[in-house]
C-alpha positions as CSV (number, residue, x, y, z in Angstrom):
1,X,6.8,-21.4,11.4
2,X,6.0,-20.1,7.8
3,X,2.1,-19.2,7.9
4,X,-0.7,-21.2,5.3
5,X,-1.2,-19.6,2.5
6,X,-4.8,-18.6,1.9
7,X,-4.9,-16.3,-0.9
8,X,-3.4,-17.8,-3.4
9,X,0.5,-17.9,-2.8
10,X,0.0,-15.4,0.6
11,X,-0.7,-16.2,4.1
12,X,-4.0,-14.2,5.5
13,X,-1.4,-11.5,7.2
14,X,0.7,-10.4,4.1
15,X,-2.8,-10.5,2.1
16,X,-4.7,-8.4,3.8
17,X,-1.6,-5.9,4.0
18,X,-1.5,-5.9,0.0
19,X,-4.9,-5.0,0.2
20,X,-4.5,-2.1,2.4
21,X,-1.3,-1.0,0.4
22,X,-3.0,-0.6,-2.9
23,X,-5.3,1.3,-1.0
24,X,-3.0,3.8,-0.1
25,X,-0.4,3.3,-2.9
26,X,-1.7,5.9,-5.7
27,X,-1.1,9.1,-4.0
28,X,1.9,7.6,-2.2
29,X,3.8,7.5,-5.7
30,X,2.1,10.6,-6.9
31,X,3.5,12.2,-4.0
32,X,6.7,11.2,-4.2
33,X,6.9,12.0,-8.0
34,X,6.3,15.7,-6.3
35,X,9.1,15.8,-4.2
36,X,12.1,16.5,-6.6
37,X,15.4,16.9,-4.0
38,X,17.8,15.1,-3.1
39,X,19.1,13.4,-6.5
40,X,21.5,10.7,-7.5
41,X,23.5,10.0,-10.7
42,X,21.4,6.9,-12.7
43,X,23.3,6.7,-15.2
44,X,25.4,8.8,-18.6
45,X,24.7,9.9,-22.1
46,X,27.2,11.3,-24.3
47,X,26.6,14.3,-25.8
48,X,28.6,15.7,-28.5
49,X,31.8,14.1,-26.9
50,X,30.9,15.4,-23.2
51,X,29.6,13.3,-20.9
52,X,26.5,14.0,-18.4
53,X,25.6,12.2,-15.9
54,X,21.4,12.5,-16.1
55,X,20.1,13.2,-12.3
56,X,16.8,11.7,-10.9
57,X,15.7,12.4,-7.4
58,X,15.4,9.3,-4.9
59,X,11.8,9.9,-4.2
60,X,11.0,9.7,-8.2
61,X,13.2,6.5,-8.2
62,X,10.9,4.8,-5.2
63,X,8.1,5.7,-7.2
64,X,9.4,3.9,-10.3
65,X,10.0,0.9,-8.5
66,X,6.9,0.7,-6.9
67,X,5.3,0.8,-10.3
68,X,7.6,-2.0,-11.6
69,X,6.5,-3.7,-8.8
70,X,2.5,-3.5,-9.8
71,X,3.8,-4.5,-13.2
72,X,3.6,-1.3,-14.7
73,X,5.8,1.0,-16.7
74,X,7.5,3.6,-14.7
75,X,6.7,7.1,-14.7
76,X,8.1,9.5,-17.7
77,X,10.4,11.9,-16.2
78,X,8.4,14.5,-18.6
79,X,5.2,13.9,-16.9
80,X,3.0,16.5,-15.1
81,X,2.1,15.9,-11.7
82,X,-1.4,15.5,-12.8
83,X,-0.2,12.7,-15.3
84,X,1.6,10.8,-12.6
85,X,-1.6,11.1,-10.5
86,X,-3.5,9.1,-13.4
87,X,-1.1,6.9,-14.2
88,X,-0.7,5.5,-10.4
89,X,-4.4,5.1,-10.4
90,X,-4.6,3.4,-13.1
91,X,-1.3,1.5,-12.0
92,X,-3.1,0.4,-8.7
93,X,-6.3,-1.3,-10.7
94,X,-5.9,-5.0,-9.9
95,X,-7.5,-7.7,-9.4
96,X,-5.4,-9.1,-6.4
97,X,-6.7,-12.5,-6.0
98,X,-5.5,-13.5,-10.2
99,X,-2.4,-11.2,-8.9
100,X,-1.5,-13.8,-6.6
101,X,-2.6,-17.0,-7.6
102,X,0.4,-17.3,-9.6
103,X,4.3,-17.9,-7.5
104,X,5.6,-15.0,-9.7
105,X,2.5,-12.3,-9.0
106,X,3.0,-12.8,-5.3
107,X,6.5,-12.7,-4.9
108,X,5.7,-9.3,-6.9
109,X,3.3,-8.2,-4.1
110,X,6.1,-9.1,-1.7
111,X,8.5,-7.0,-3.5
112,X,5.8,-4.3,-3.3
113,X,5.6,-4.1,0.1
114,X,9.1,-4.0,1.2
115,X,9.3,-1.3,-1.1
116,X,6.3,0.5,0.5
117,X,8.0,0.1,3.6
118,X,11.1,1.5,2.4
119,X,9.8,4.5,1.1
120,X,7.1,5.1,4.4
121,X,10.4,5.3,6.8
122,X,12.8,7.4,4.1
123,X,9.6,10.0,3.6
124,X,7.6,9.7,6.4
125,X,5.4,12.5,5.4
126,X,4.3,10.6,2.2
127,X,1.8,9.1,4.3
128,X,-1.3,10.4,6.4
129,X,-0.5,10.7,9.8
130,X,-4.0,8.5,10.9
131,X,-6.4,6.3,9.1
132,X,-8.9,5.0,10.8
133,X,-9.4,1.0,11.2
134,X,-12.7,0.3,10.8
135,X,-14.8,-2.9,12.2
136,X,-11.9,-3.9,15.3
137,X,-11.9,-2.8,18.3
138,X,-9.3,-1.9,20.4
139,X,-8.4,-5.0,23.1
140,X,-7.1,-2.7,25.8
141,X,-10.2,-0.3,26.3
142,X,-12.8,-1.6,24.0
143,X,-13.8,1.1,21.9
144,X,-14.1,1.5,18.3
145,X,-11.3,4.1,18.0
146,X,-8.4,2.4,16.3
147,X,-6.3,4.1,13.9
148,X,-2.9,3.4,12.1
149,X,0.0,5.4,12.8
150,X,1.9,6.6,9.9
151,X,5.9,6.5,10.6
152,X,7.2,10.1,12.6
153,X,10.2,9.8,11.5
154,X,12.3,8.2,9.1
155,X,13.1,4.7,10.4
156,X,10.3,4.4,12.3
157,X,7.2,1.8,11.9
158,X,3.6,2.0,11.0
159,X,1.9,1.9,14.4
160,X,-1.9,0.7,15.5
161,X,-2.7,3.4,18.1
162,X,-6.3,3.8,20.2
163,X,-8.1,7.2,19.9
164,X,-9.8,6.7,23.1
165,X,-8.1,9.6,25.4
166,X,-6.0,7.8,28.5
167,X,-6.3,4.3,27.2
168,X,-2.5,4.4,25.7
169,X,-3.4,1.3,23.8
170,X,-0.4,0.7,20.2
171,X,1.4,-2.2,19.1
172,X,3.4,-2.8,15.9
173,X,1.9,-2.5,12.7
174,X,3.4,-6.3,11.9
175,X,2.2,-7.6,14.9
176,X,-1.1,-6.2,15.0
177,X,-1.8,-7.8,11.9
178,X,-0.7,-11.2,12.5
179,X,-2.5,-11.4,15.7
180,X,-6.0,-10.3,14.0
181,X,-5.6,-12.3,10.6
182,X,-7.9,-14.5,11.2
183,X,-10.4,-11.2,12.4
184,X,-9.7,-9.8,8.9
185,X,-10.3,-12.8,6.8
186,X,-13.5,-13.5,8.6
187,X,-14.3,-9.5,7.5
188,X,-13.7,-10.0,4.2
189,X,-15.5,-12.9,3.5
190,X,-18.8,-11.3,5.1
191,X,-17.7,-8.2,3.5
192,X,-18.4,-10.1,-0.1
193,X,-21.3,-12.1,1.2
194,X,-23.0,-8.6,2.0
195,X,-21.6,-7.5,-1.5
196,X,-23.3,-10.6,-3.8
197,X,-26.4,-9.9,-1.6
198,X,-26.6,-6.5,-2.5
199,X,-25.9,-7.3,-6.3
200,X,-28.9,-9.9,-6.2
201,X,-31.1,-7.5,-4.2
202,X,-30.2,-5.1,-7.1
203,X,-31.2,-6.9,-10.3
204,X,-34.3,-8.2,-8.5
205,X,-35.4,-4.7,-8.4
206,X,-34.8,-3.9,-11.6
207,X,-37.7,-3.8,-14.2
208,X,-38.1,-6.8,-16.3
């Protein structure tokens, strides 16, 4: 059965994964703008009666479409490496709550992450092996030492692995999250309680 949406036009699961994408999502792109082999024919231009078919490697055509999918143009094919850095920052600077109120902004966000995933298992190495998950803790053992498993190889899944020596503690990256939605949404919301708090505690201190 198709999970509520919460967020707009997203169910809790597939929000709080955006979220976490765009988080990541800058130097994923930038990264693979850097990779520059292999390359596939995308298309011809005619030059002076010869034909040439103009190559682009796969990894710069995964970045592209990820910045299509955050509504953004794609990358020049000129650009620096440092110009690709700033222009998937700047790509990734949305406000994801007006993102997906709308049928057409979240099927986006969809989009985005499928392609996310795609690109995760074909370079696996685009991705920081472990990132820590902060706030859960890990059902088997207990402890605070849950991380996220980037993929090992291509064609693998993310992972949610315990740190805690001996425990063995991982599960599914998909199924992780749909069993702790409800865990993330309640963090979020006290997340930007604490946030409007600190905002009011702020301007009360401030000199009149």
């Amino acid at each position: 059965m198709p999970r509520s949406a919460t967020h707009g036009y997203l169910c809790p699961v597939c929000y709080r994964r955006l979220v976490d994408a765009l988080g990541r999502l800058a130097w994923l792109i930038a990264h693979l703008r850097s990779i520059e082999k292999p390359a596939q024919a995308i298309g011809e231009r005619v030059d002076t009666s010869m034909e040439k078919s103009i190559l682009m490697p796969d990894p710069w055509i995964a970045a592209d479409e990820l910045m299509v999918s955050l509504g953004a143009r794609v990358i020049p094919s000129t650009a620096s490496i440092d110009e690709a850095i700033r222009l998937a920052h700047d790509a990734v600077v949305i406000d994801v709550d007006h993102w997906v109120a709308t049928l057409e902004g979240a099927t986006n966000a969809v989009i985005l992450l499928k392609r996310m995933d795609v690109a995760l298992k074909r370079w696996p190495d685009s991705e920081a092996q472990f990132r820590a998950i902060p706030y859960v803790r890990c059902p088997n053992c207990g402890h605070p030492h849950l991380w996220r498993a980037a993929p090992e190889r291509a064609g693998d899944d993310l992972r949610v692995v315990c740190g805690t020596p001996e425990c063995g503690y991982q599960l599914g990256w998909e199924a992780w999250a749909e069993q702790y939605a409800p865990a993330f949404v309640y963090l979020e919301a006290d997340m930007k309680r604490r946030e409007k708090l600190a905002a009011r505690e702020e301007k009360r201190a401030q000199p009149q």
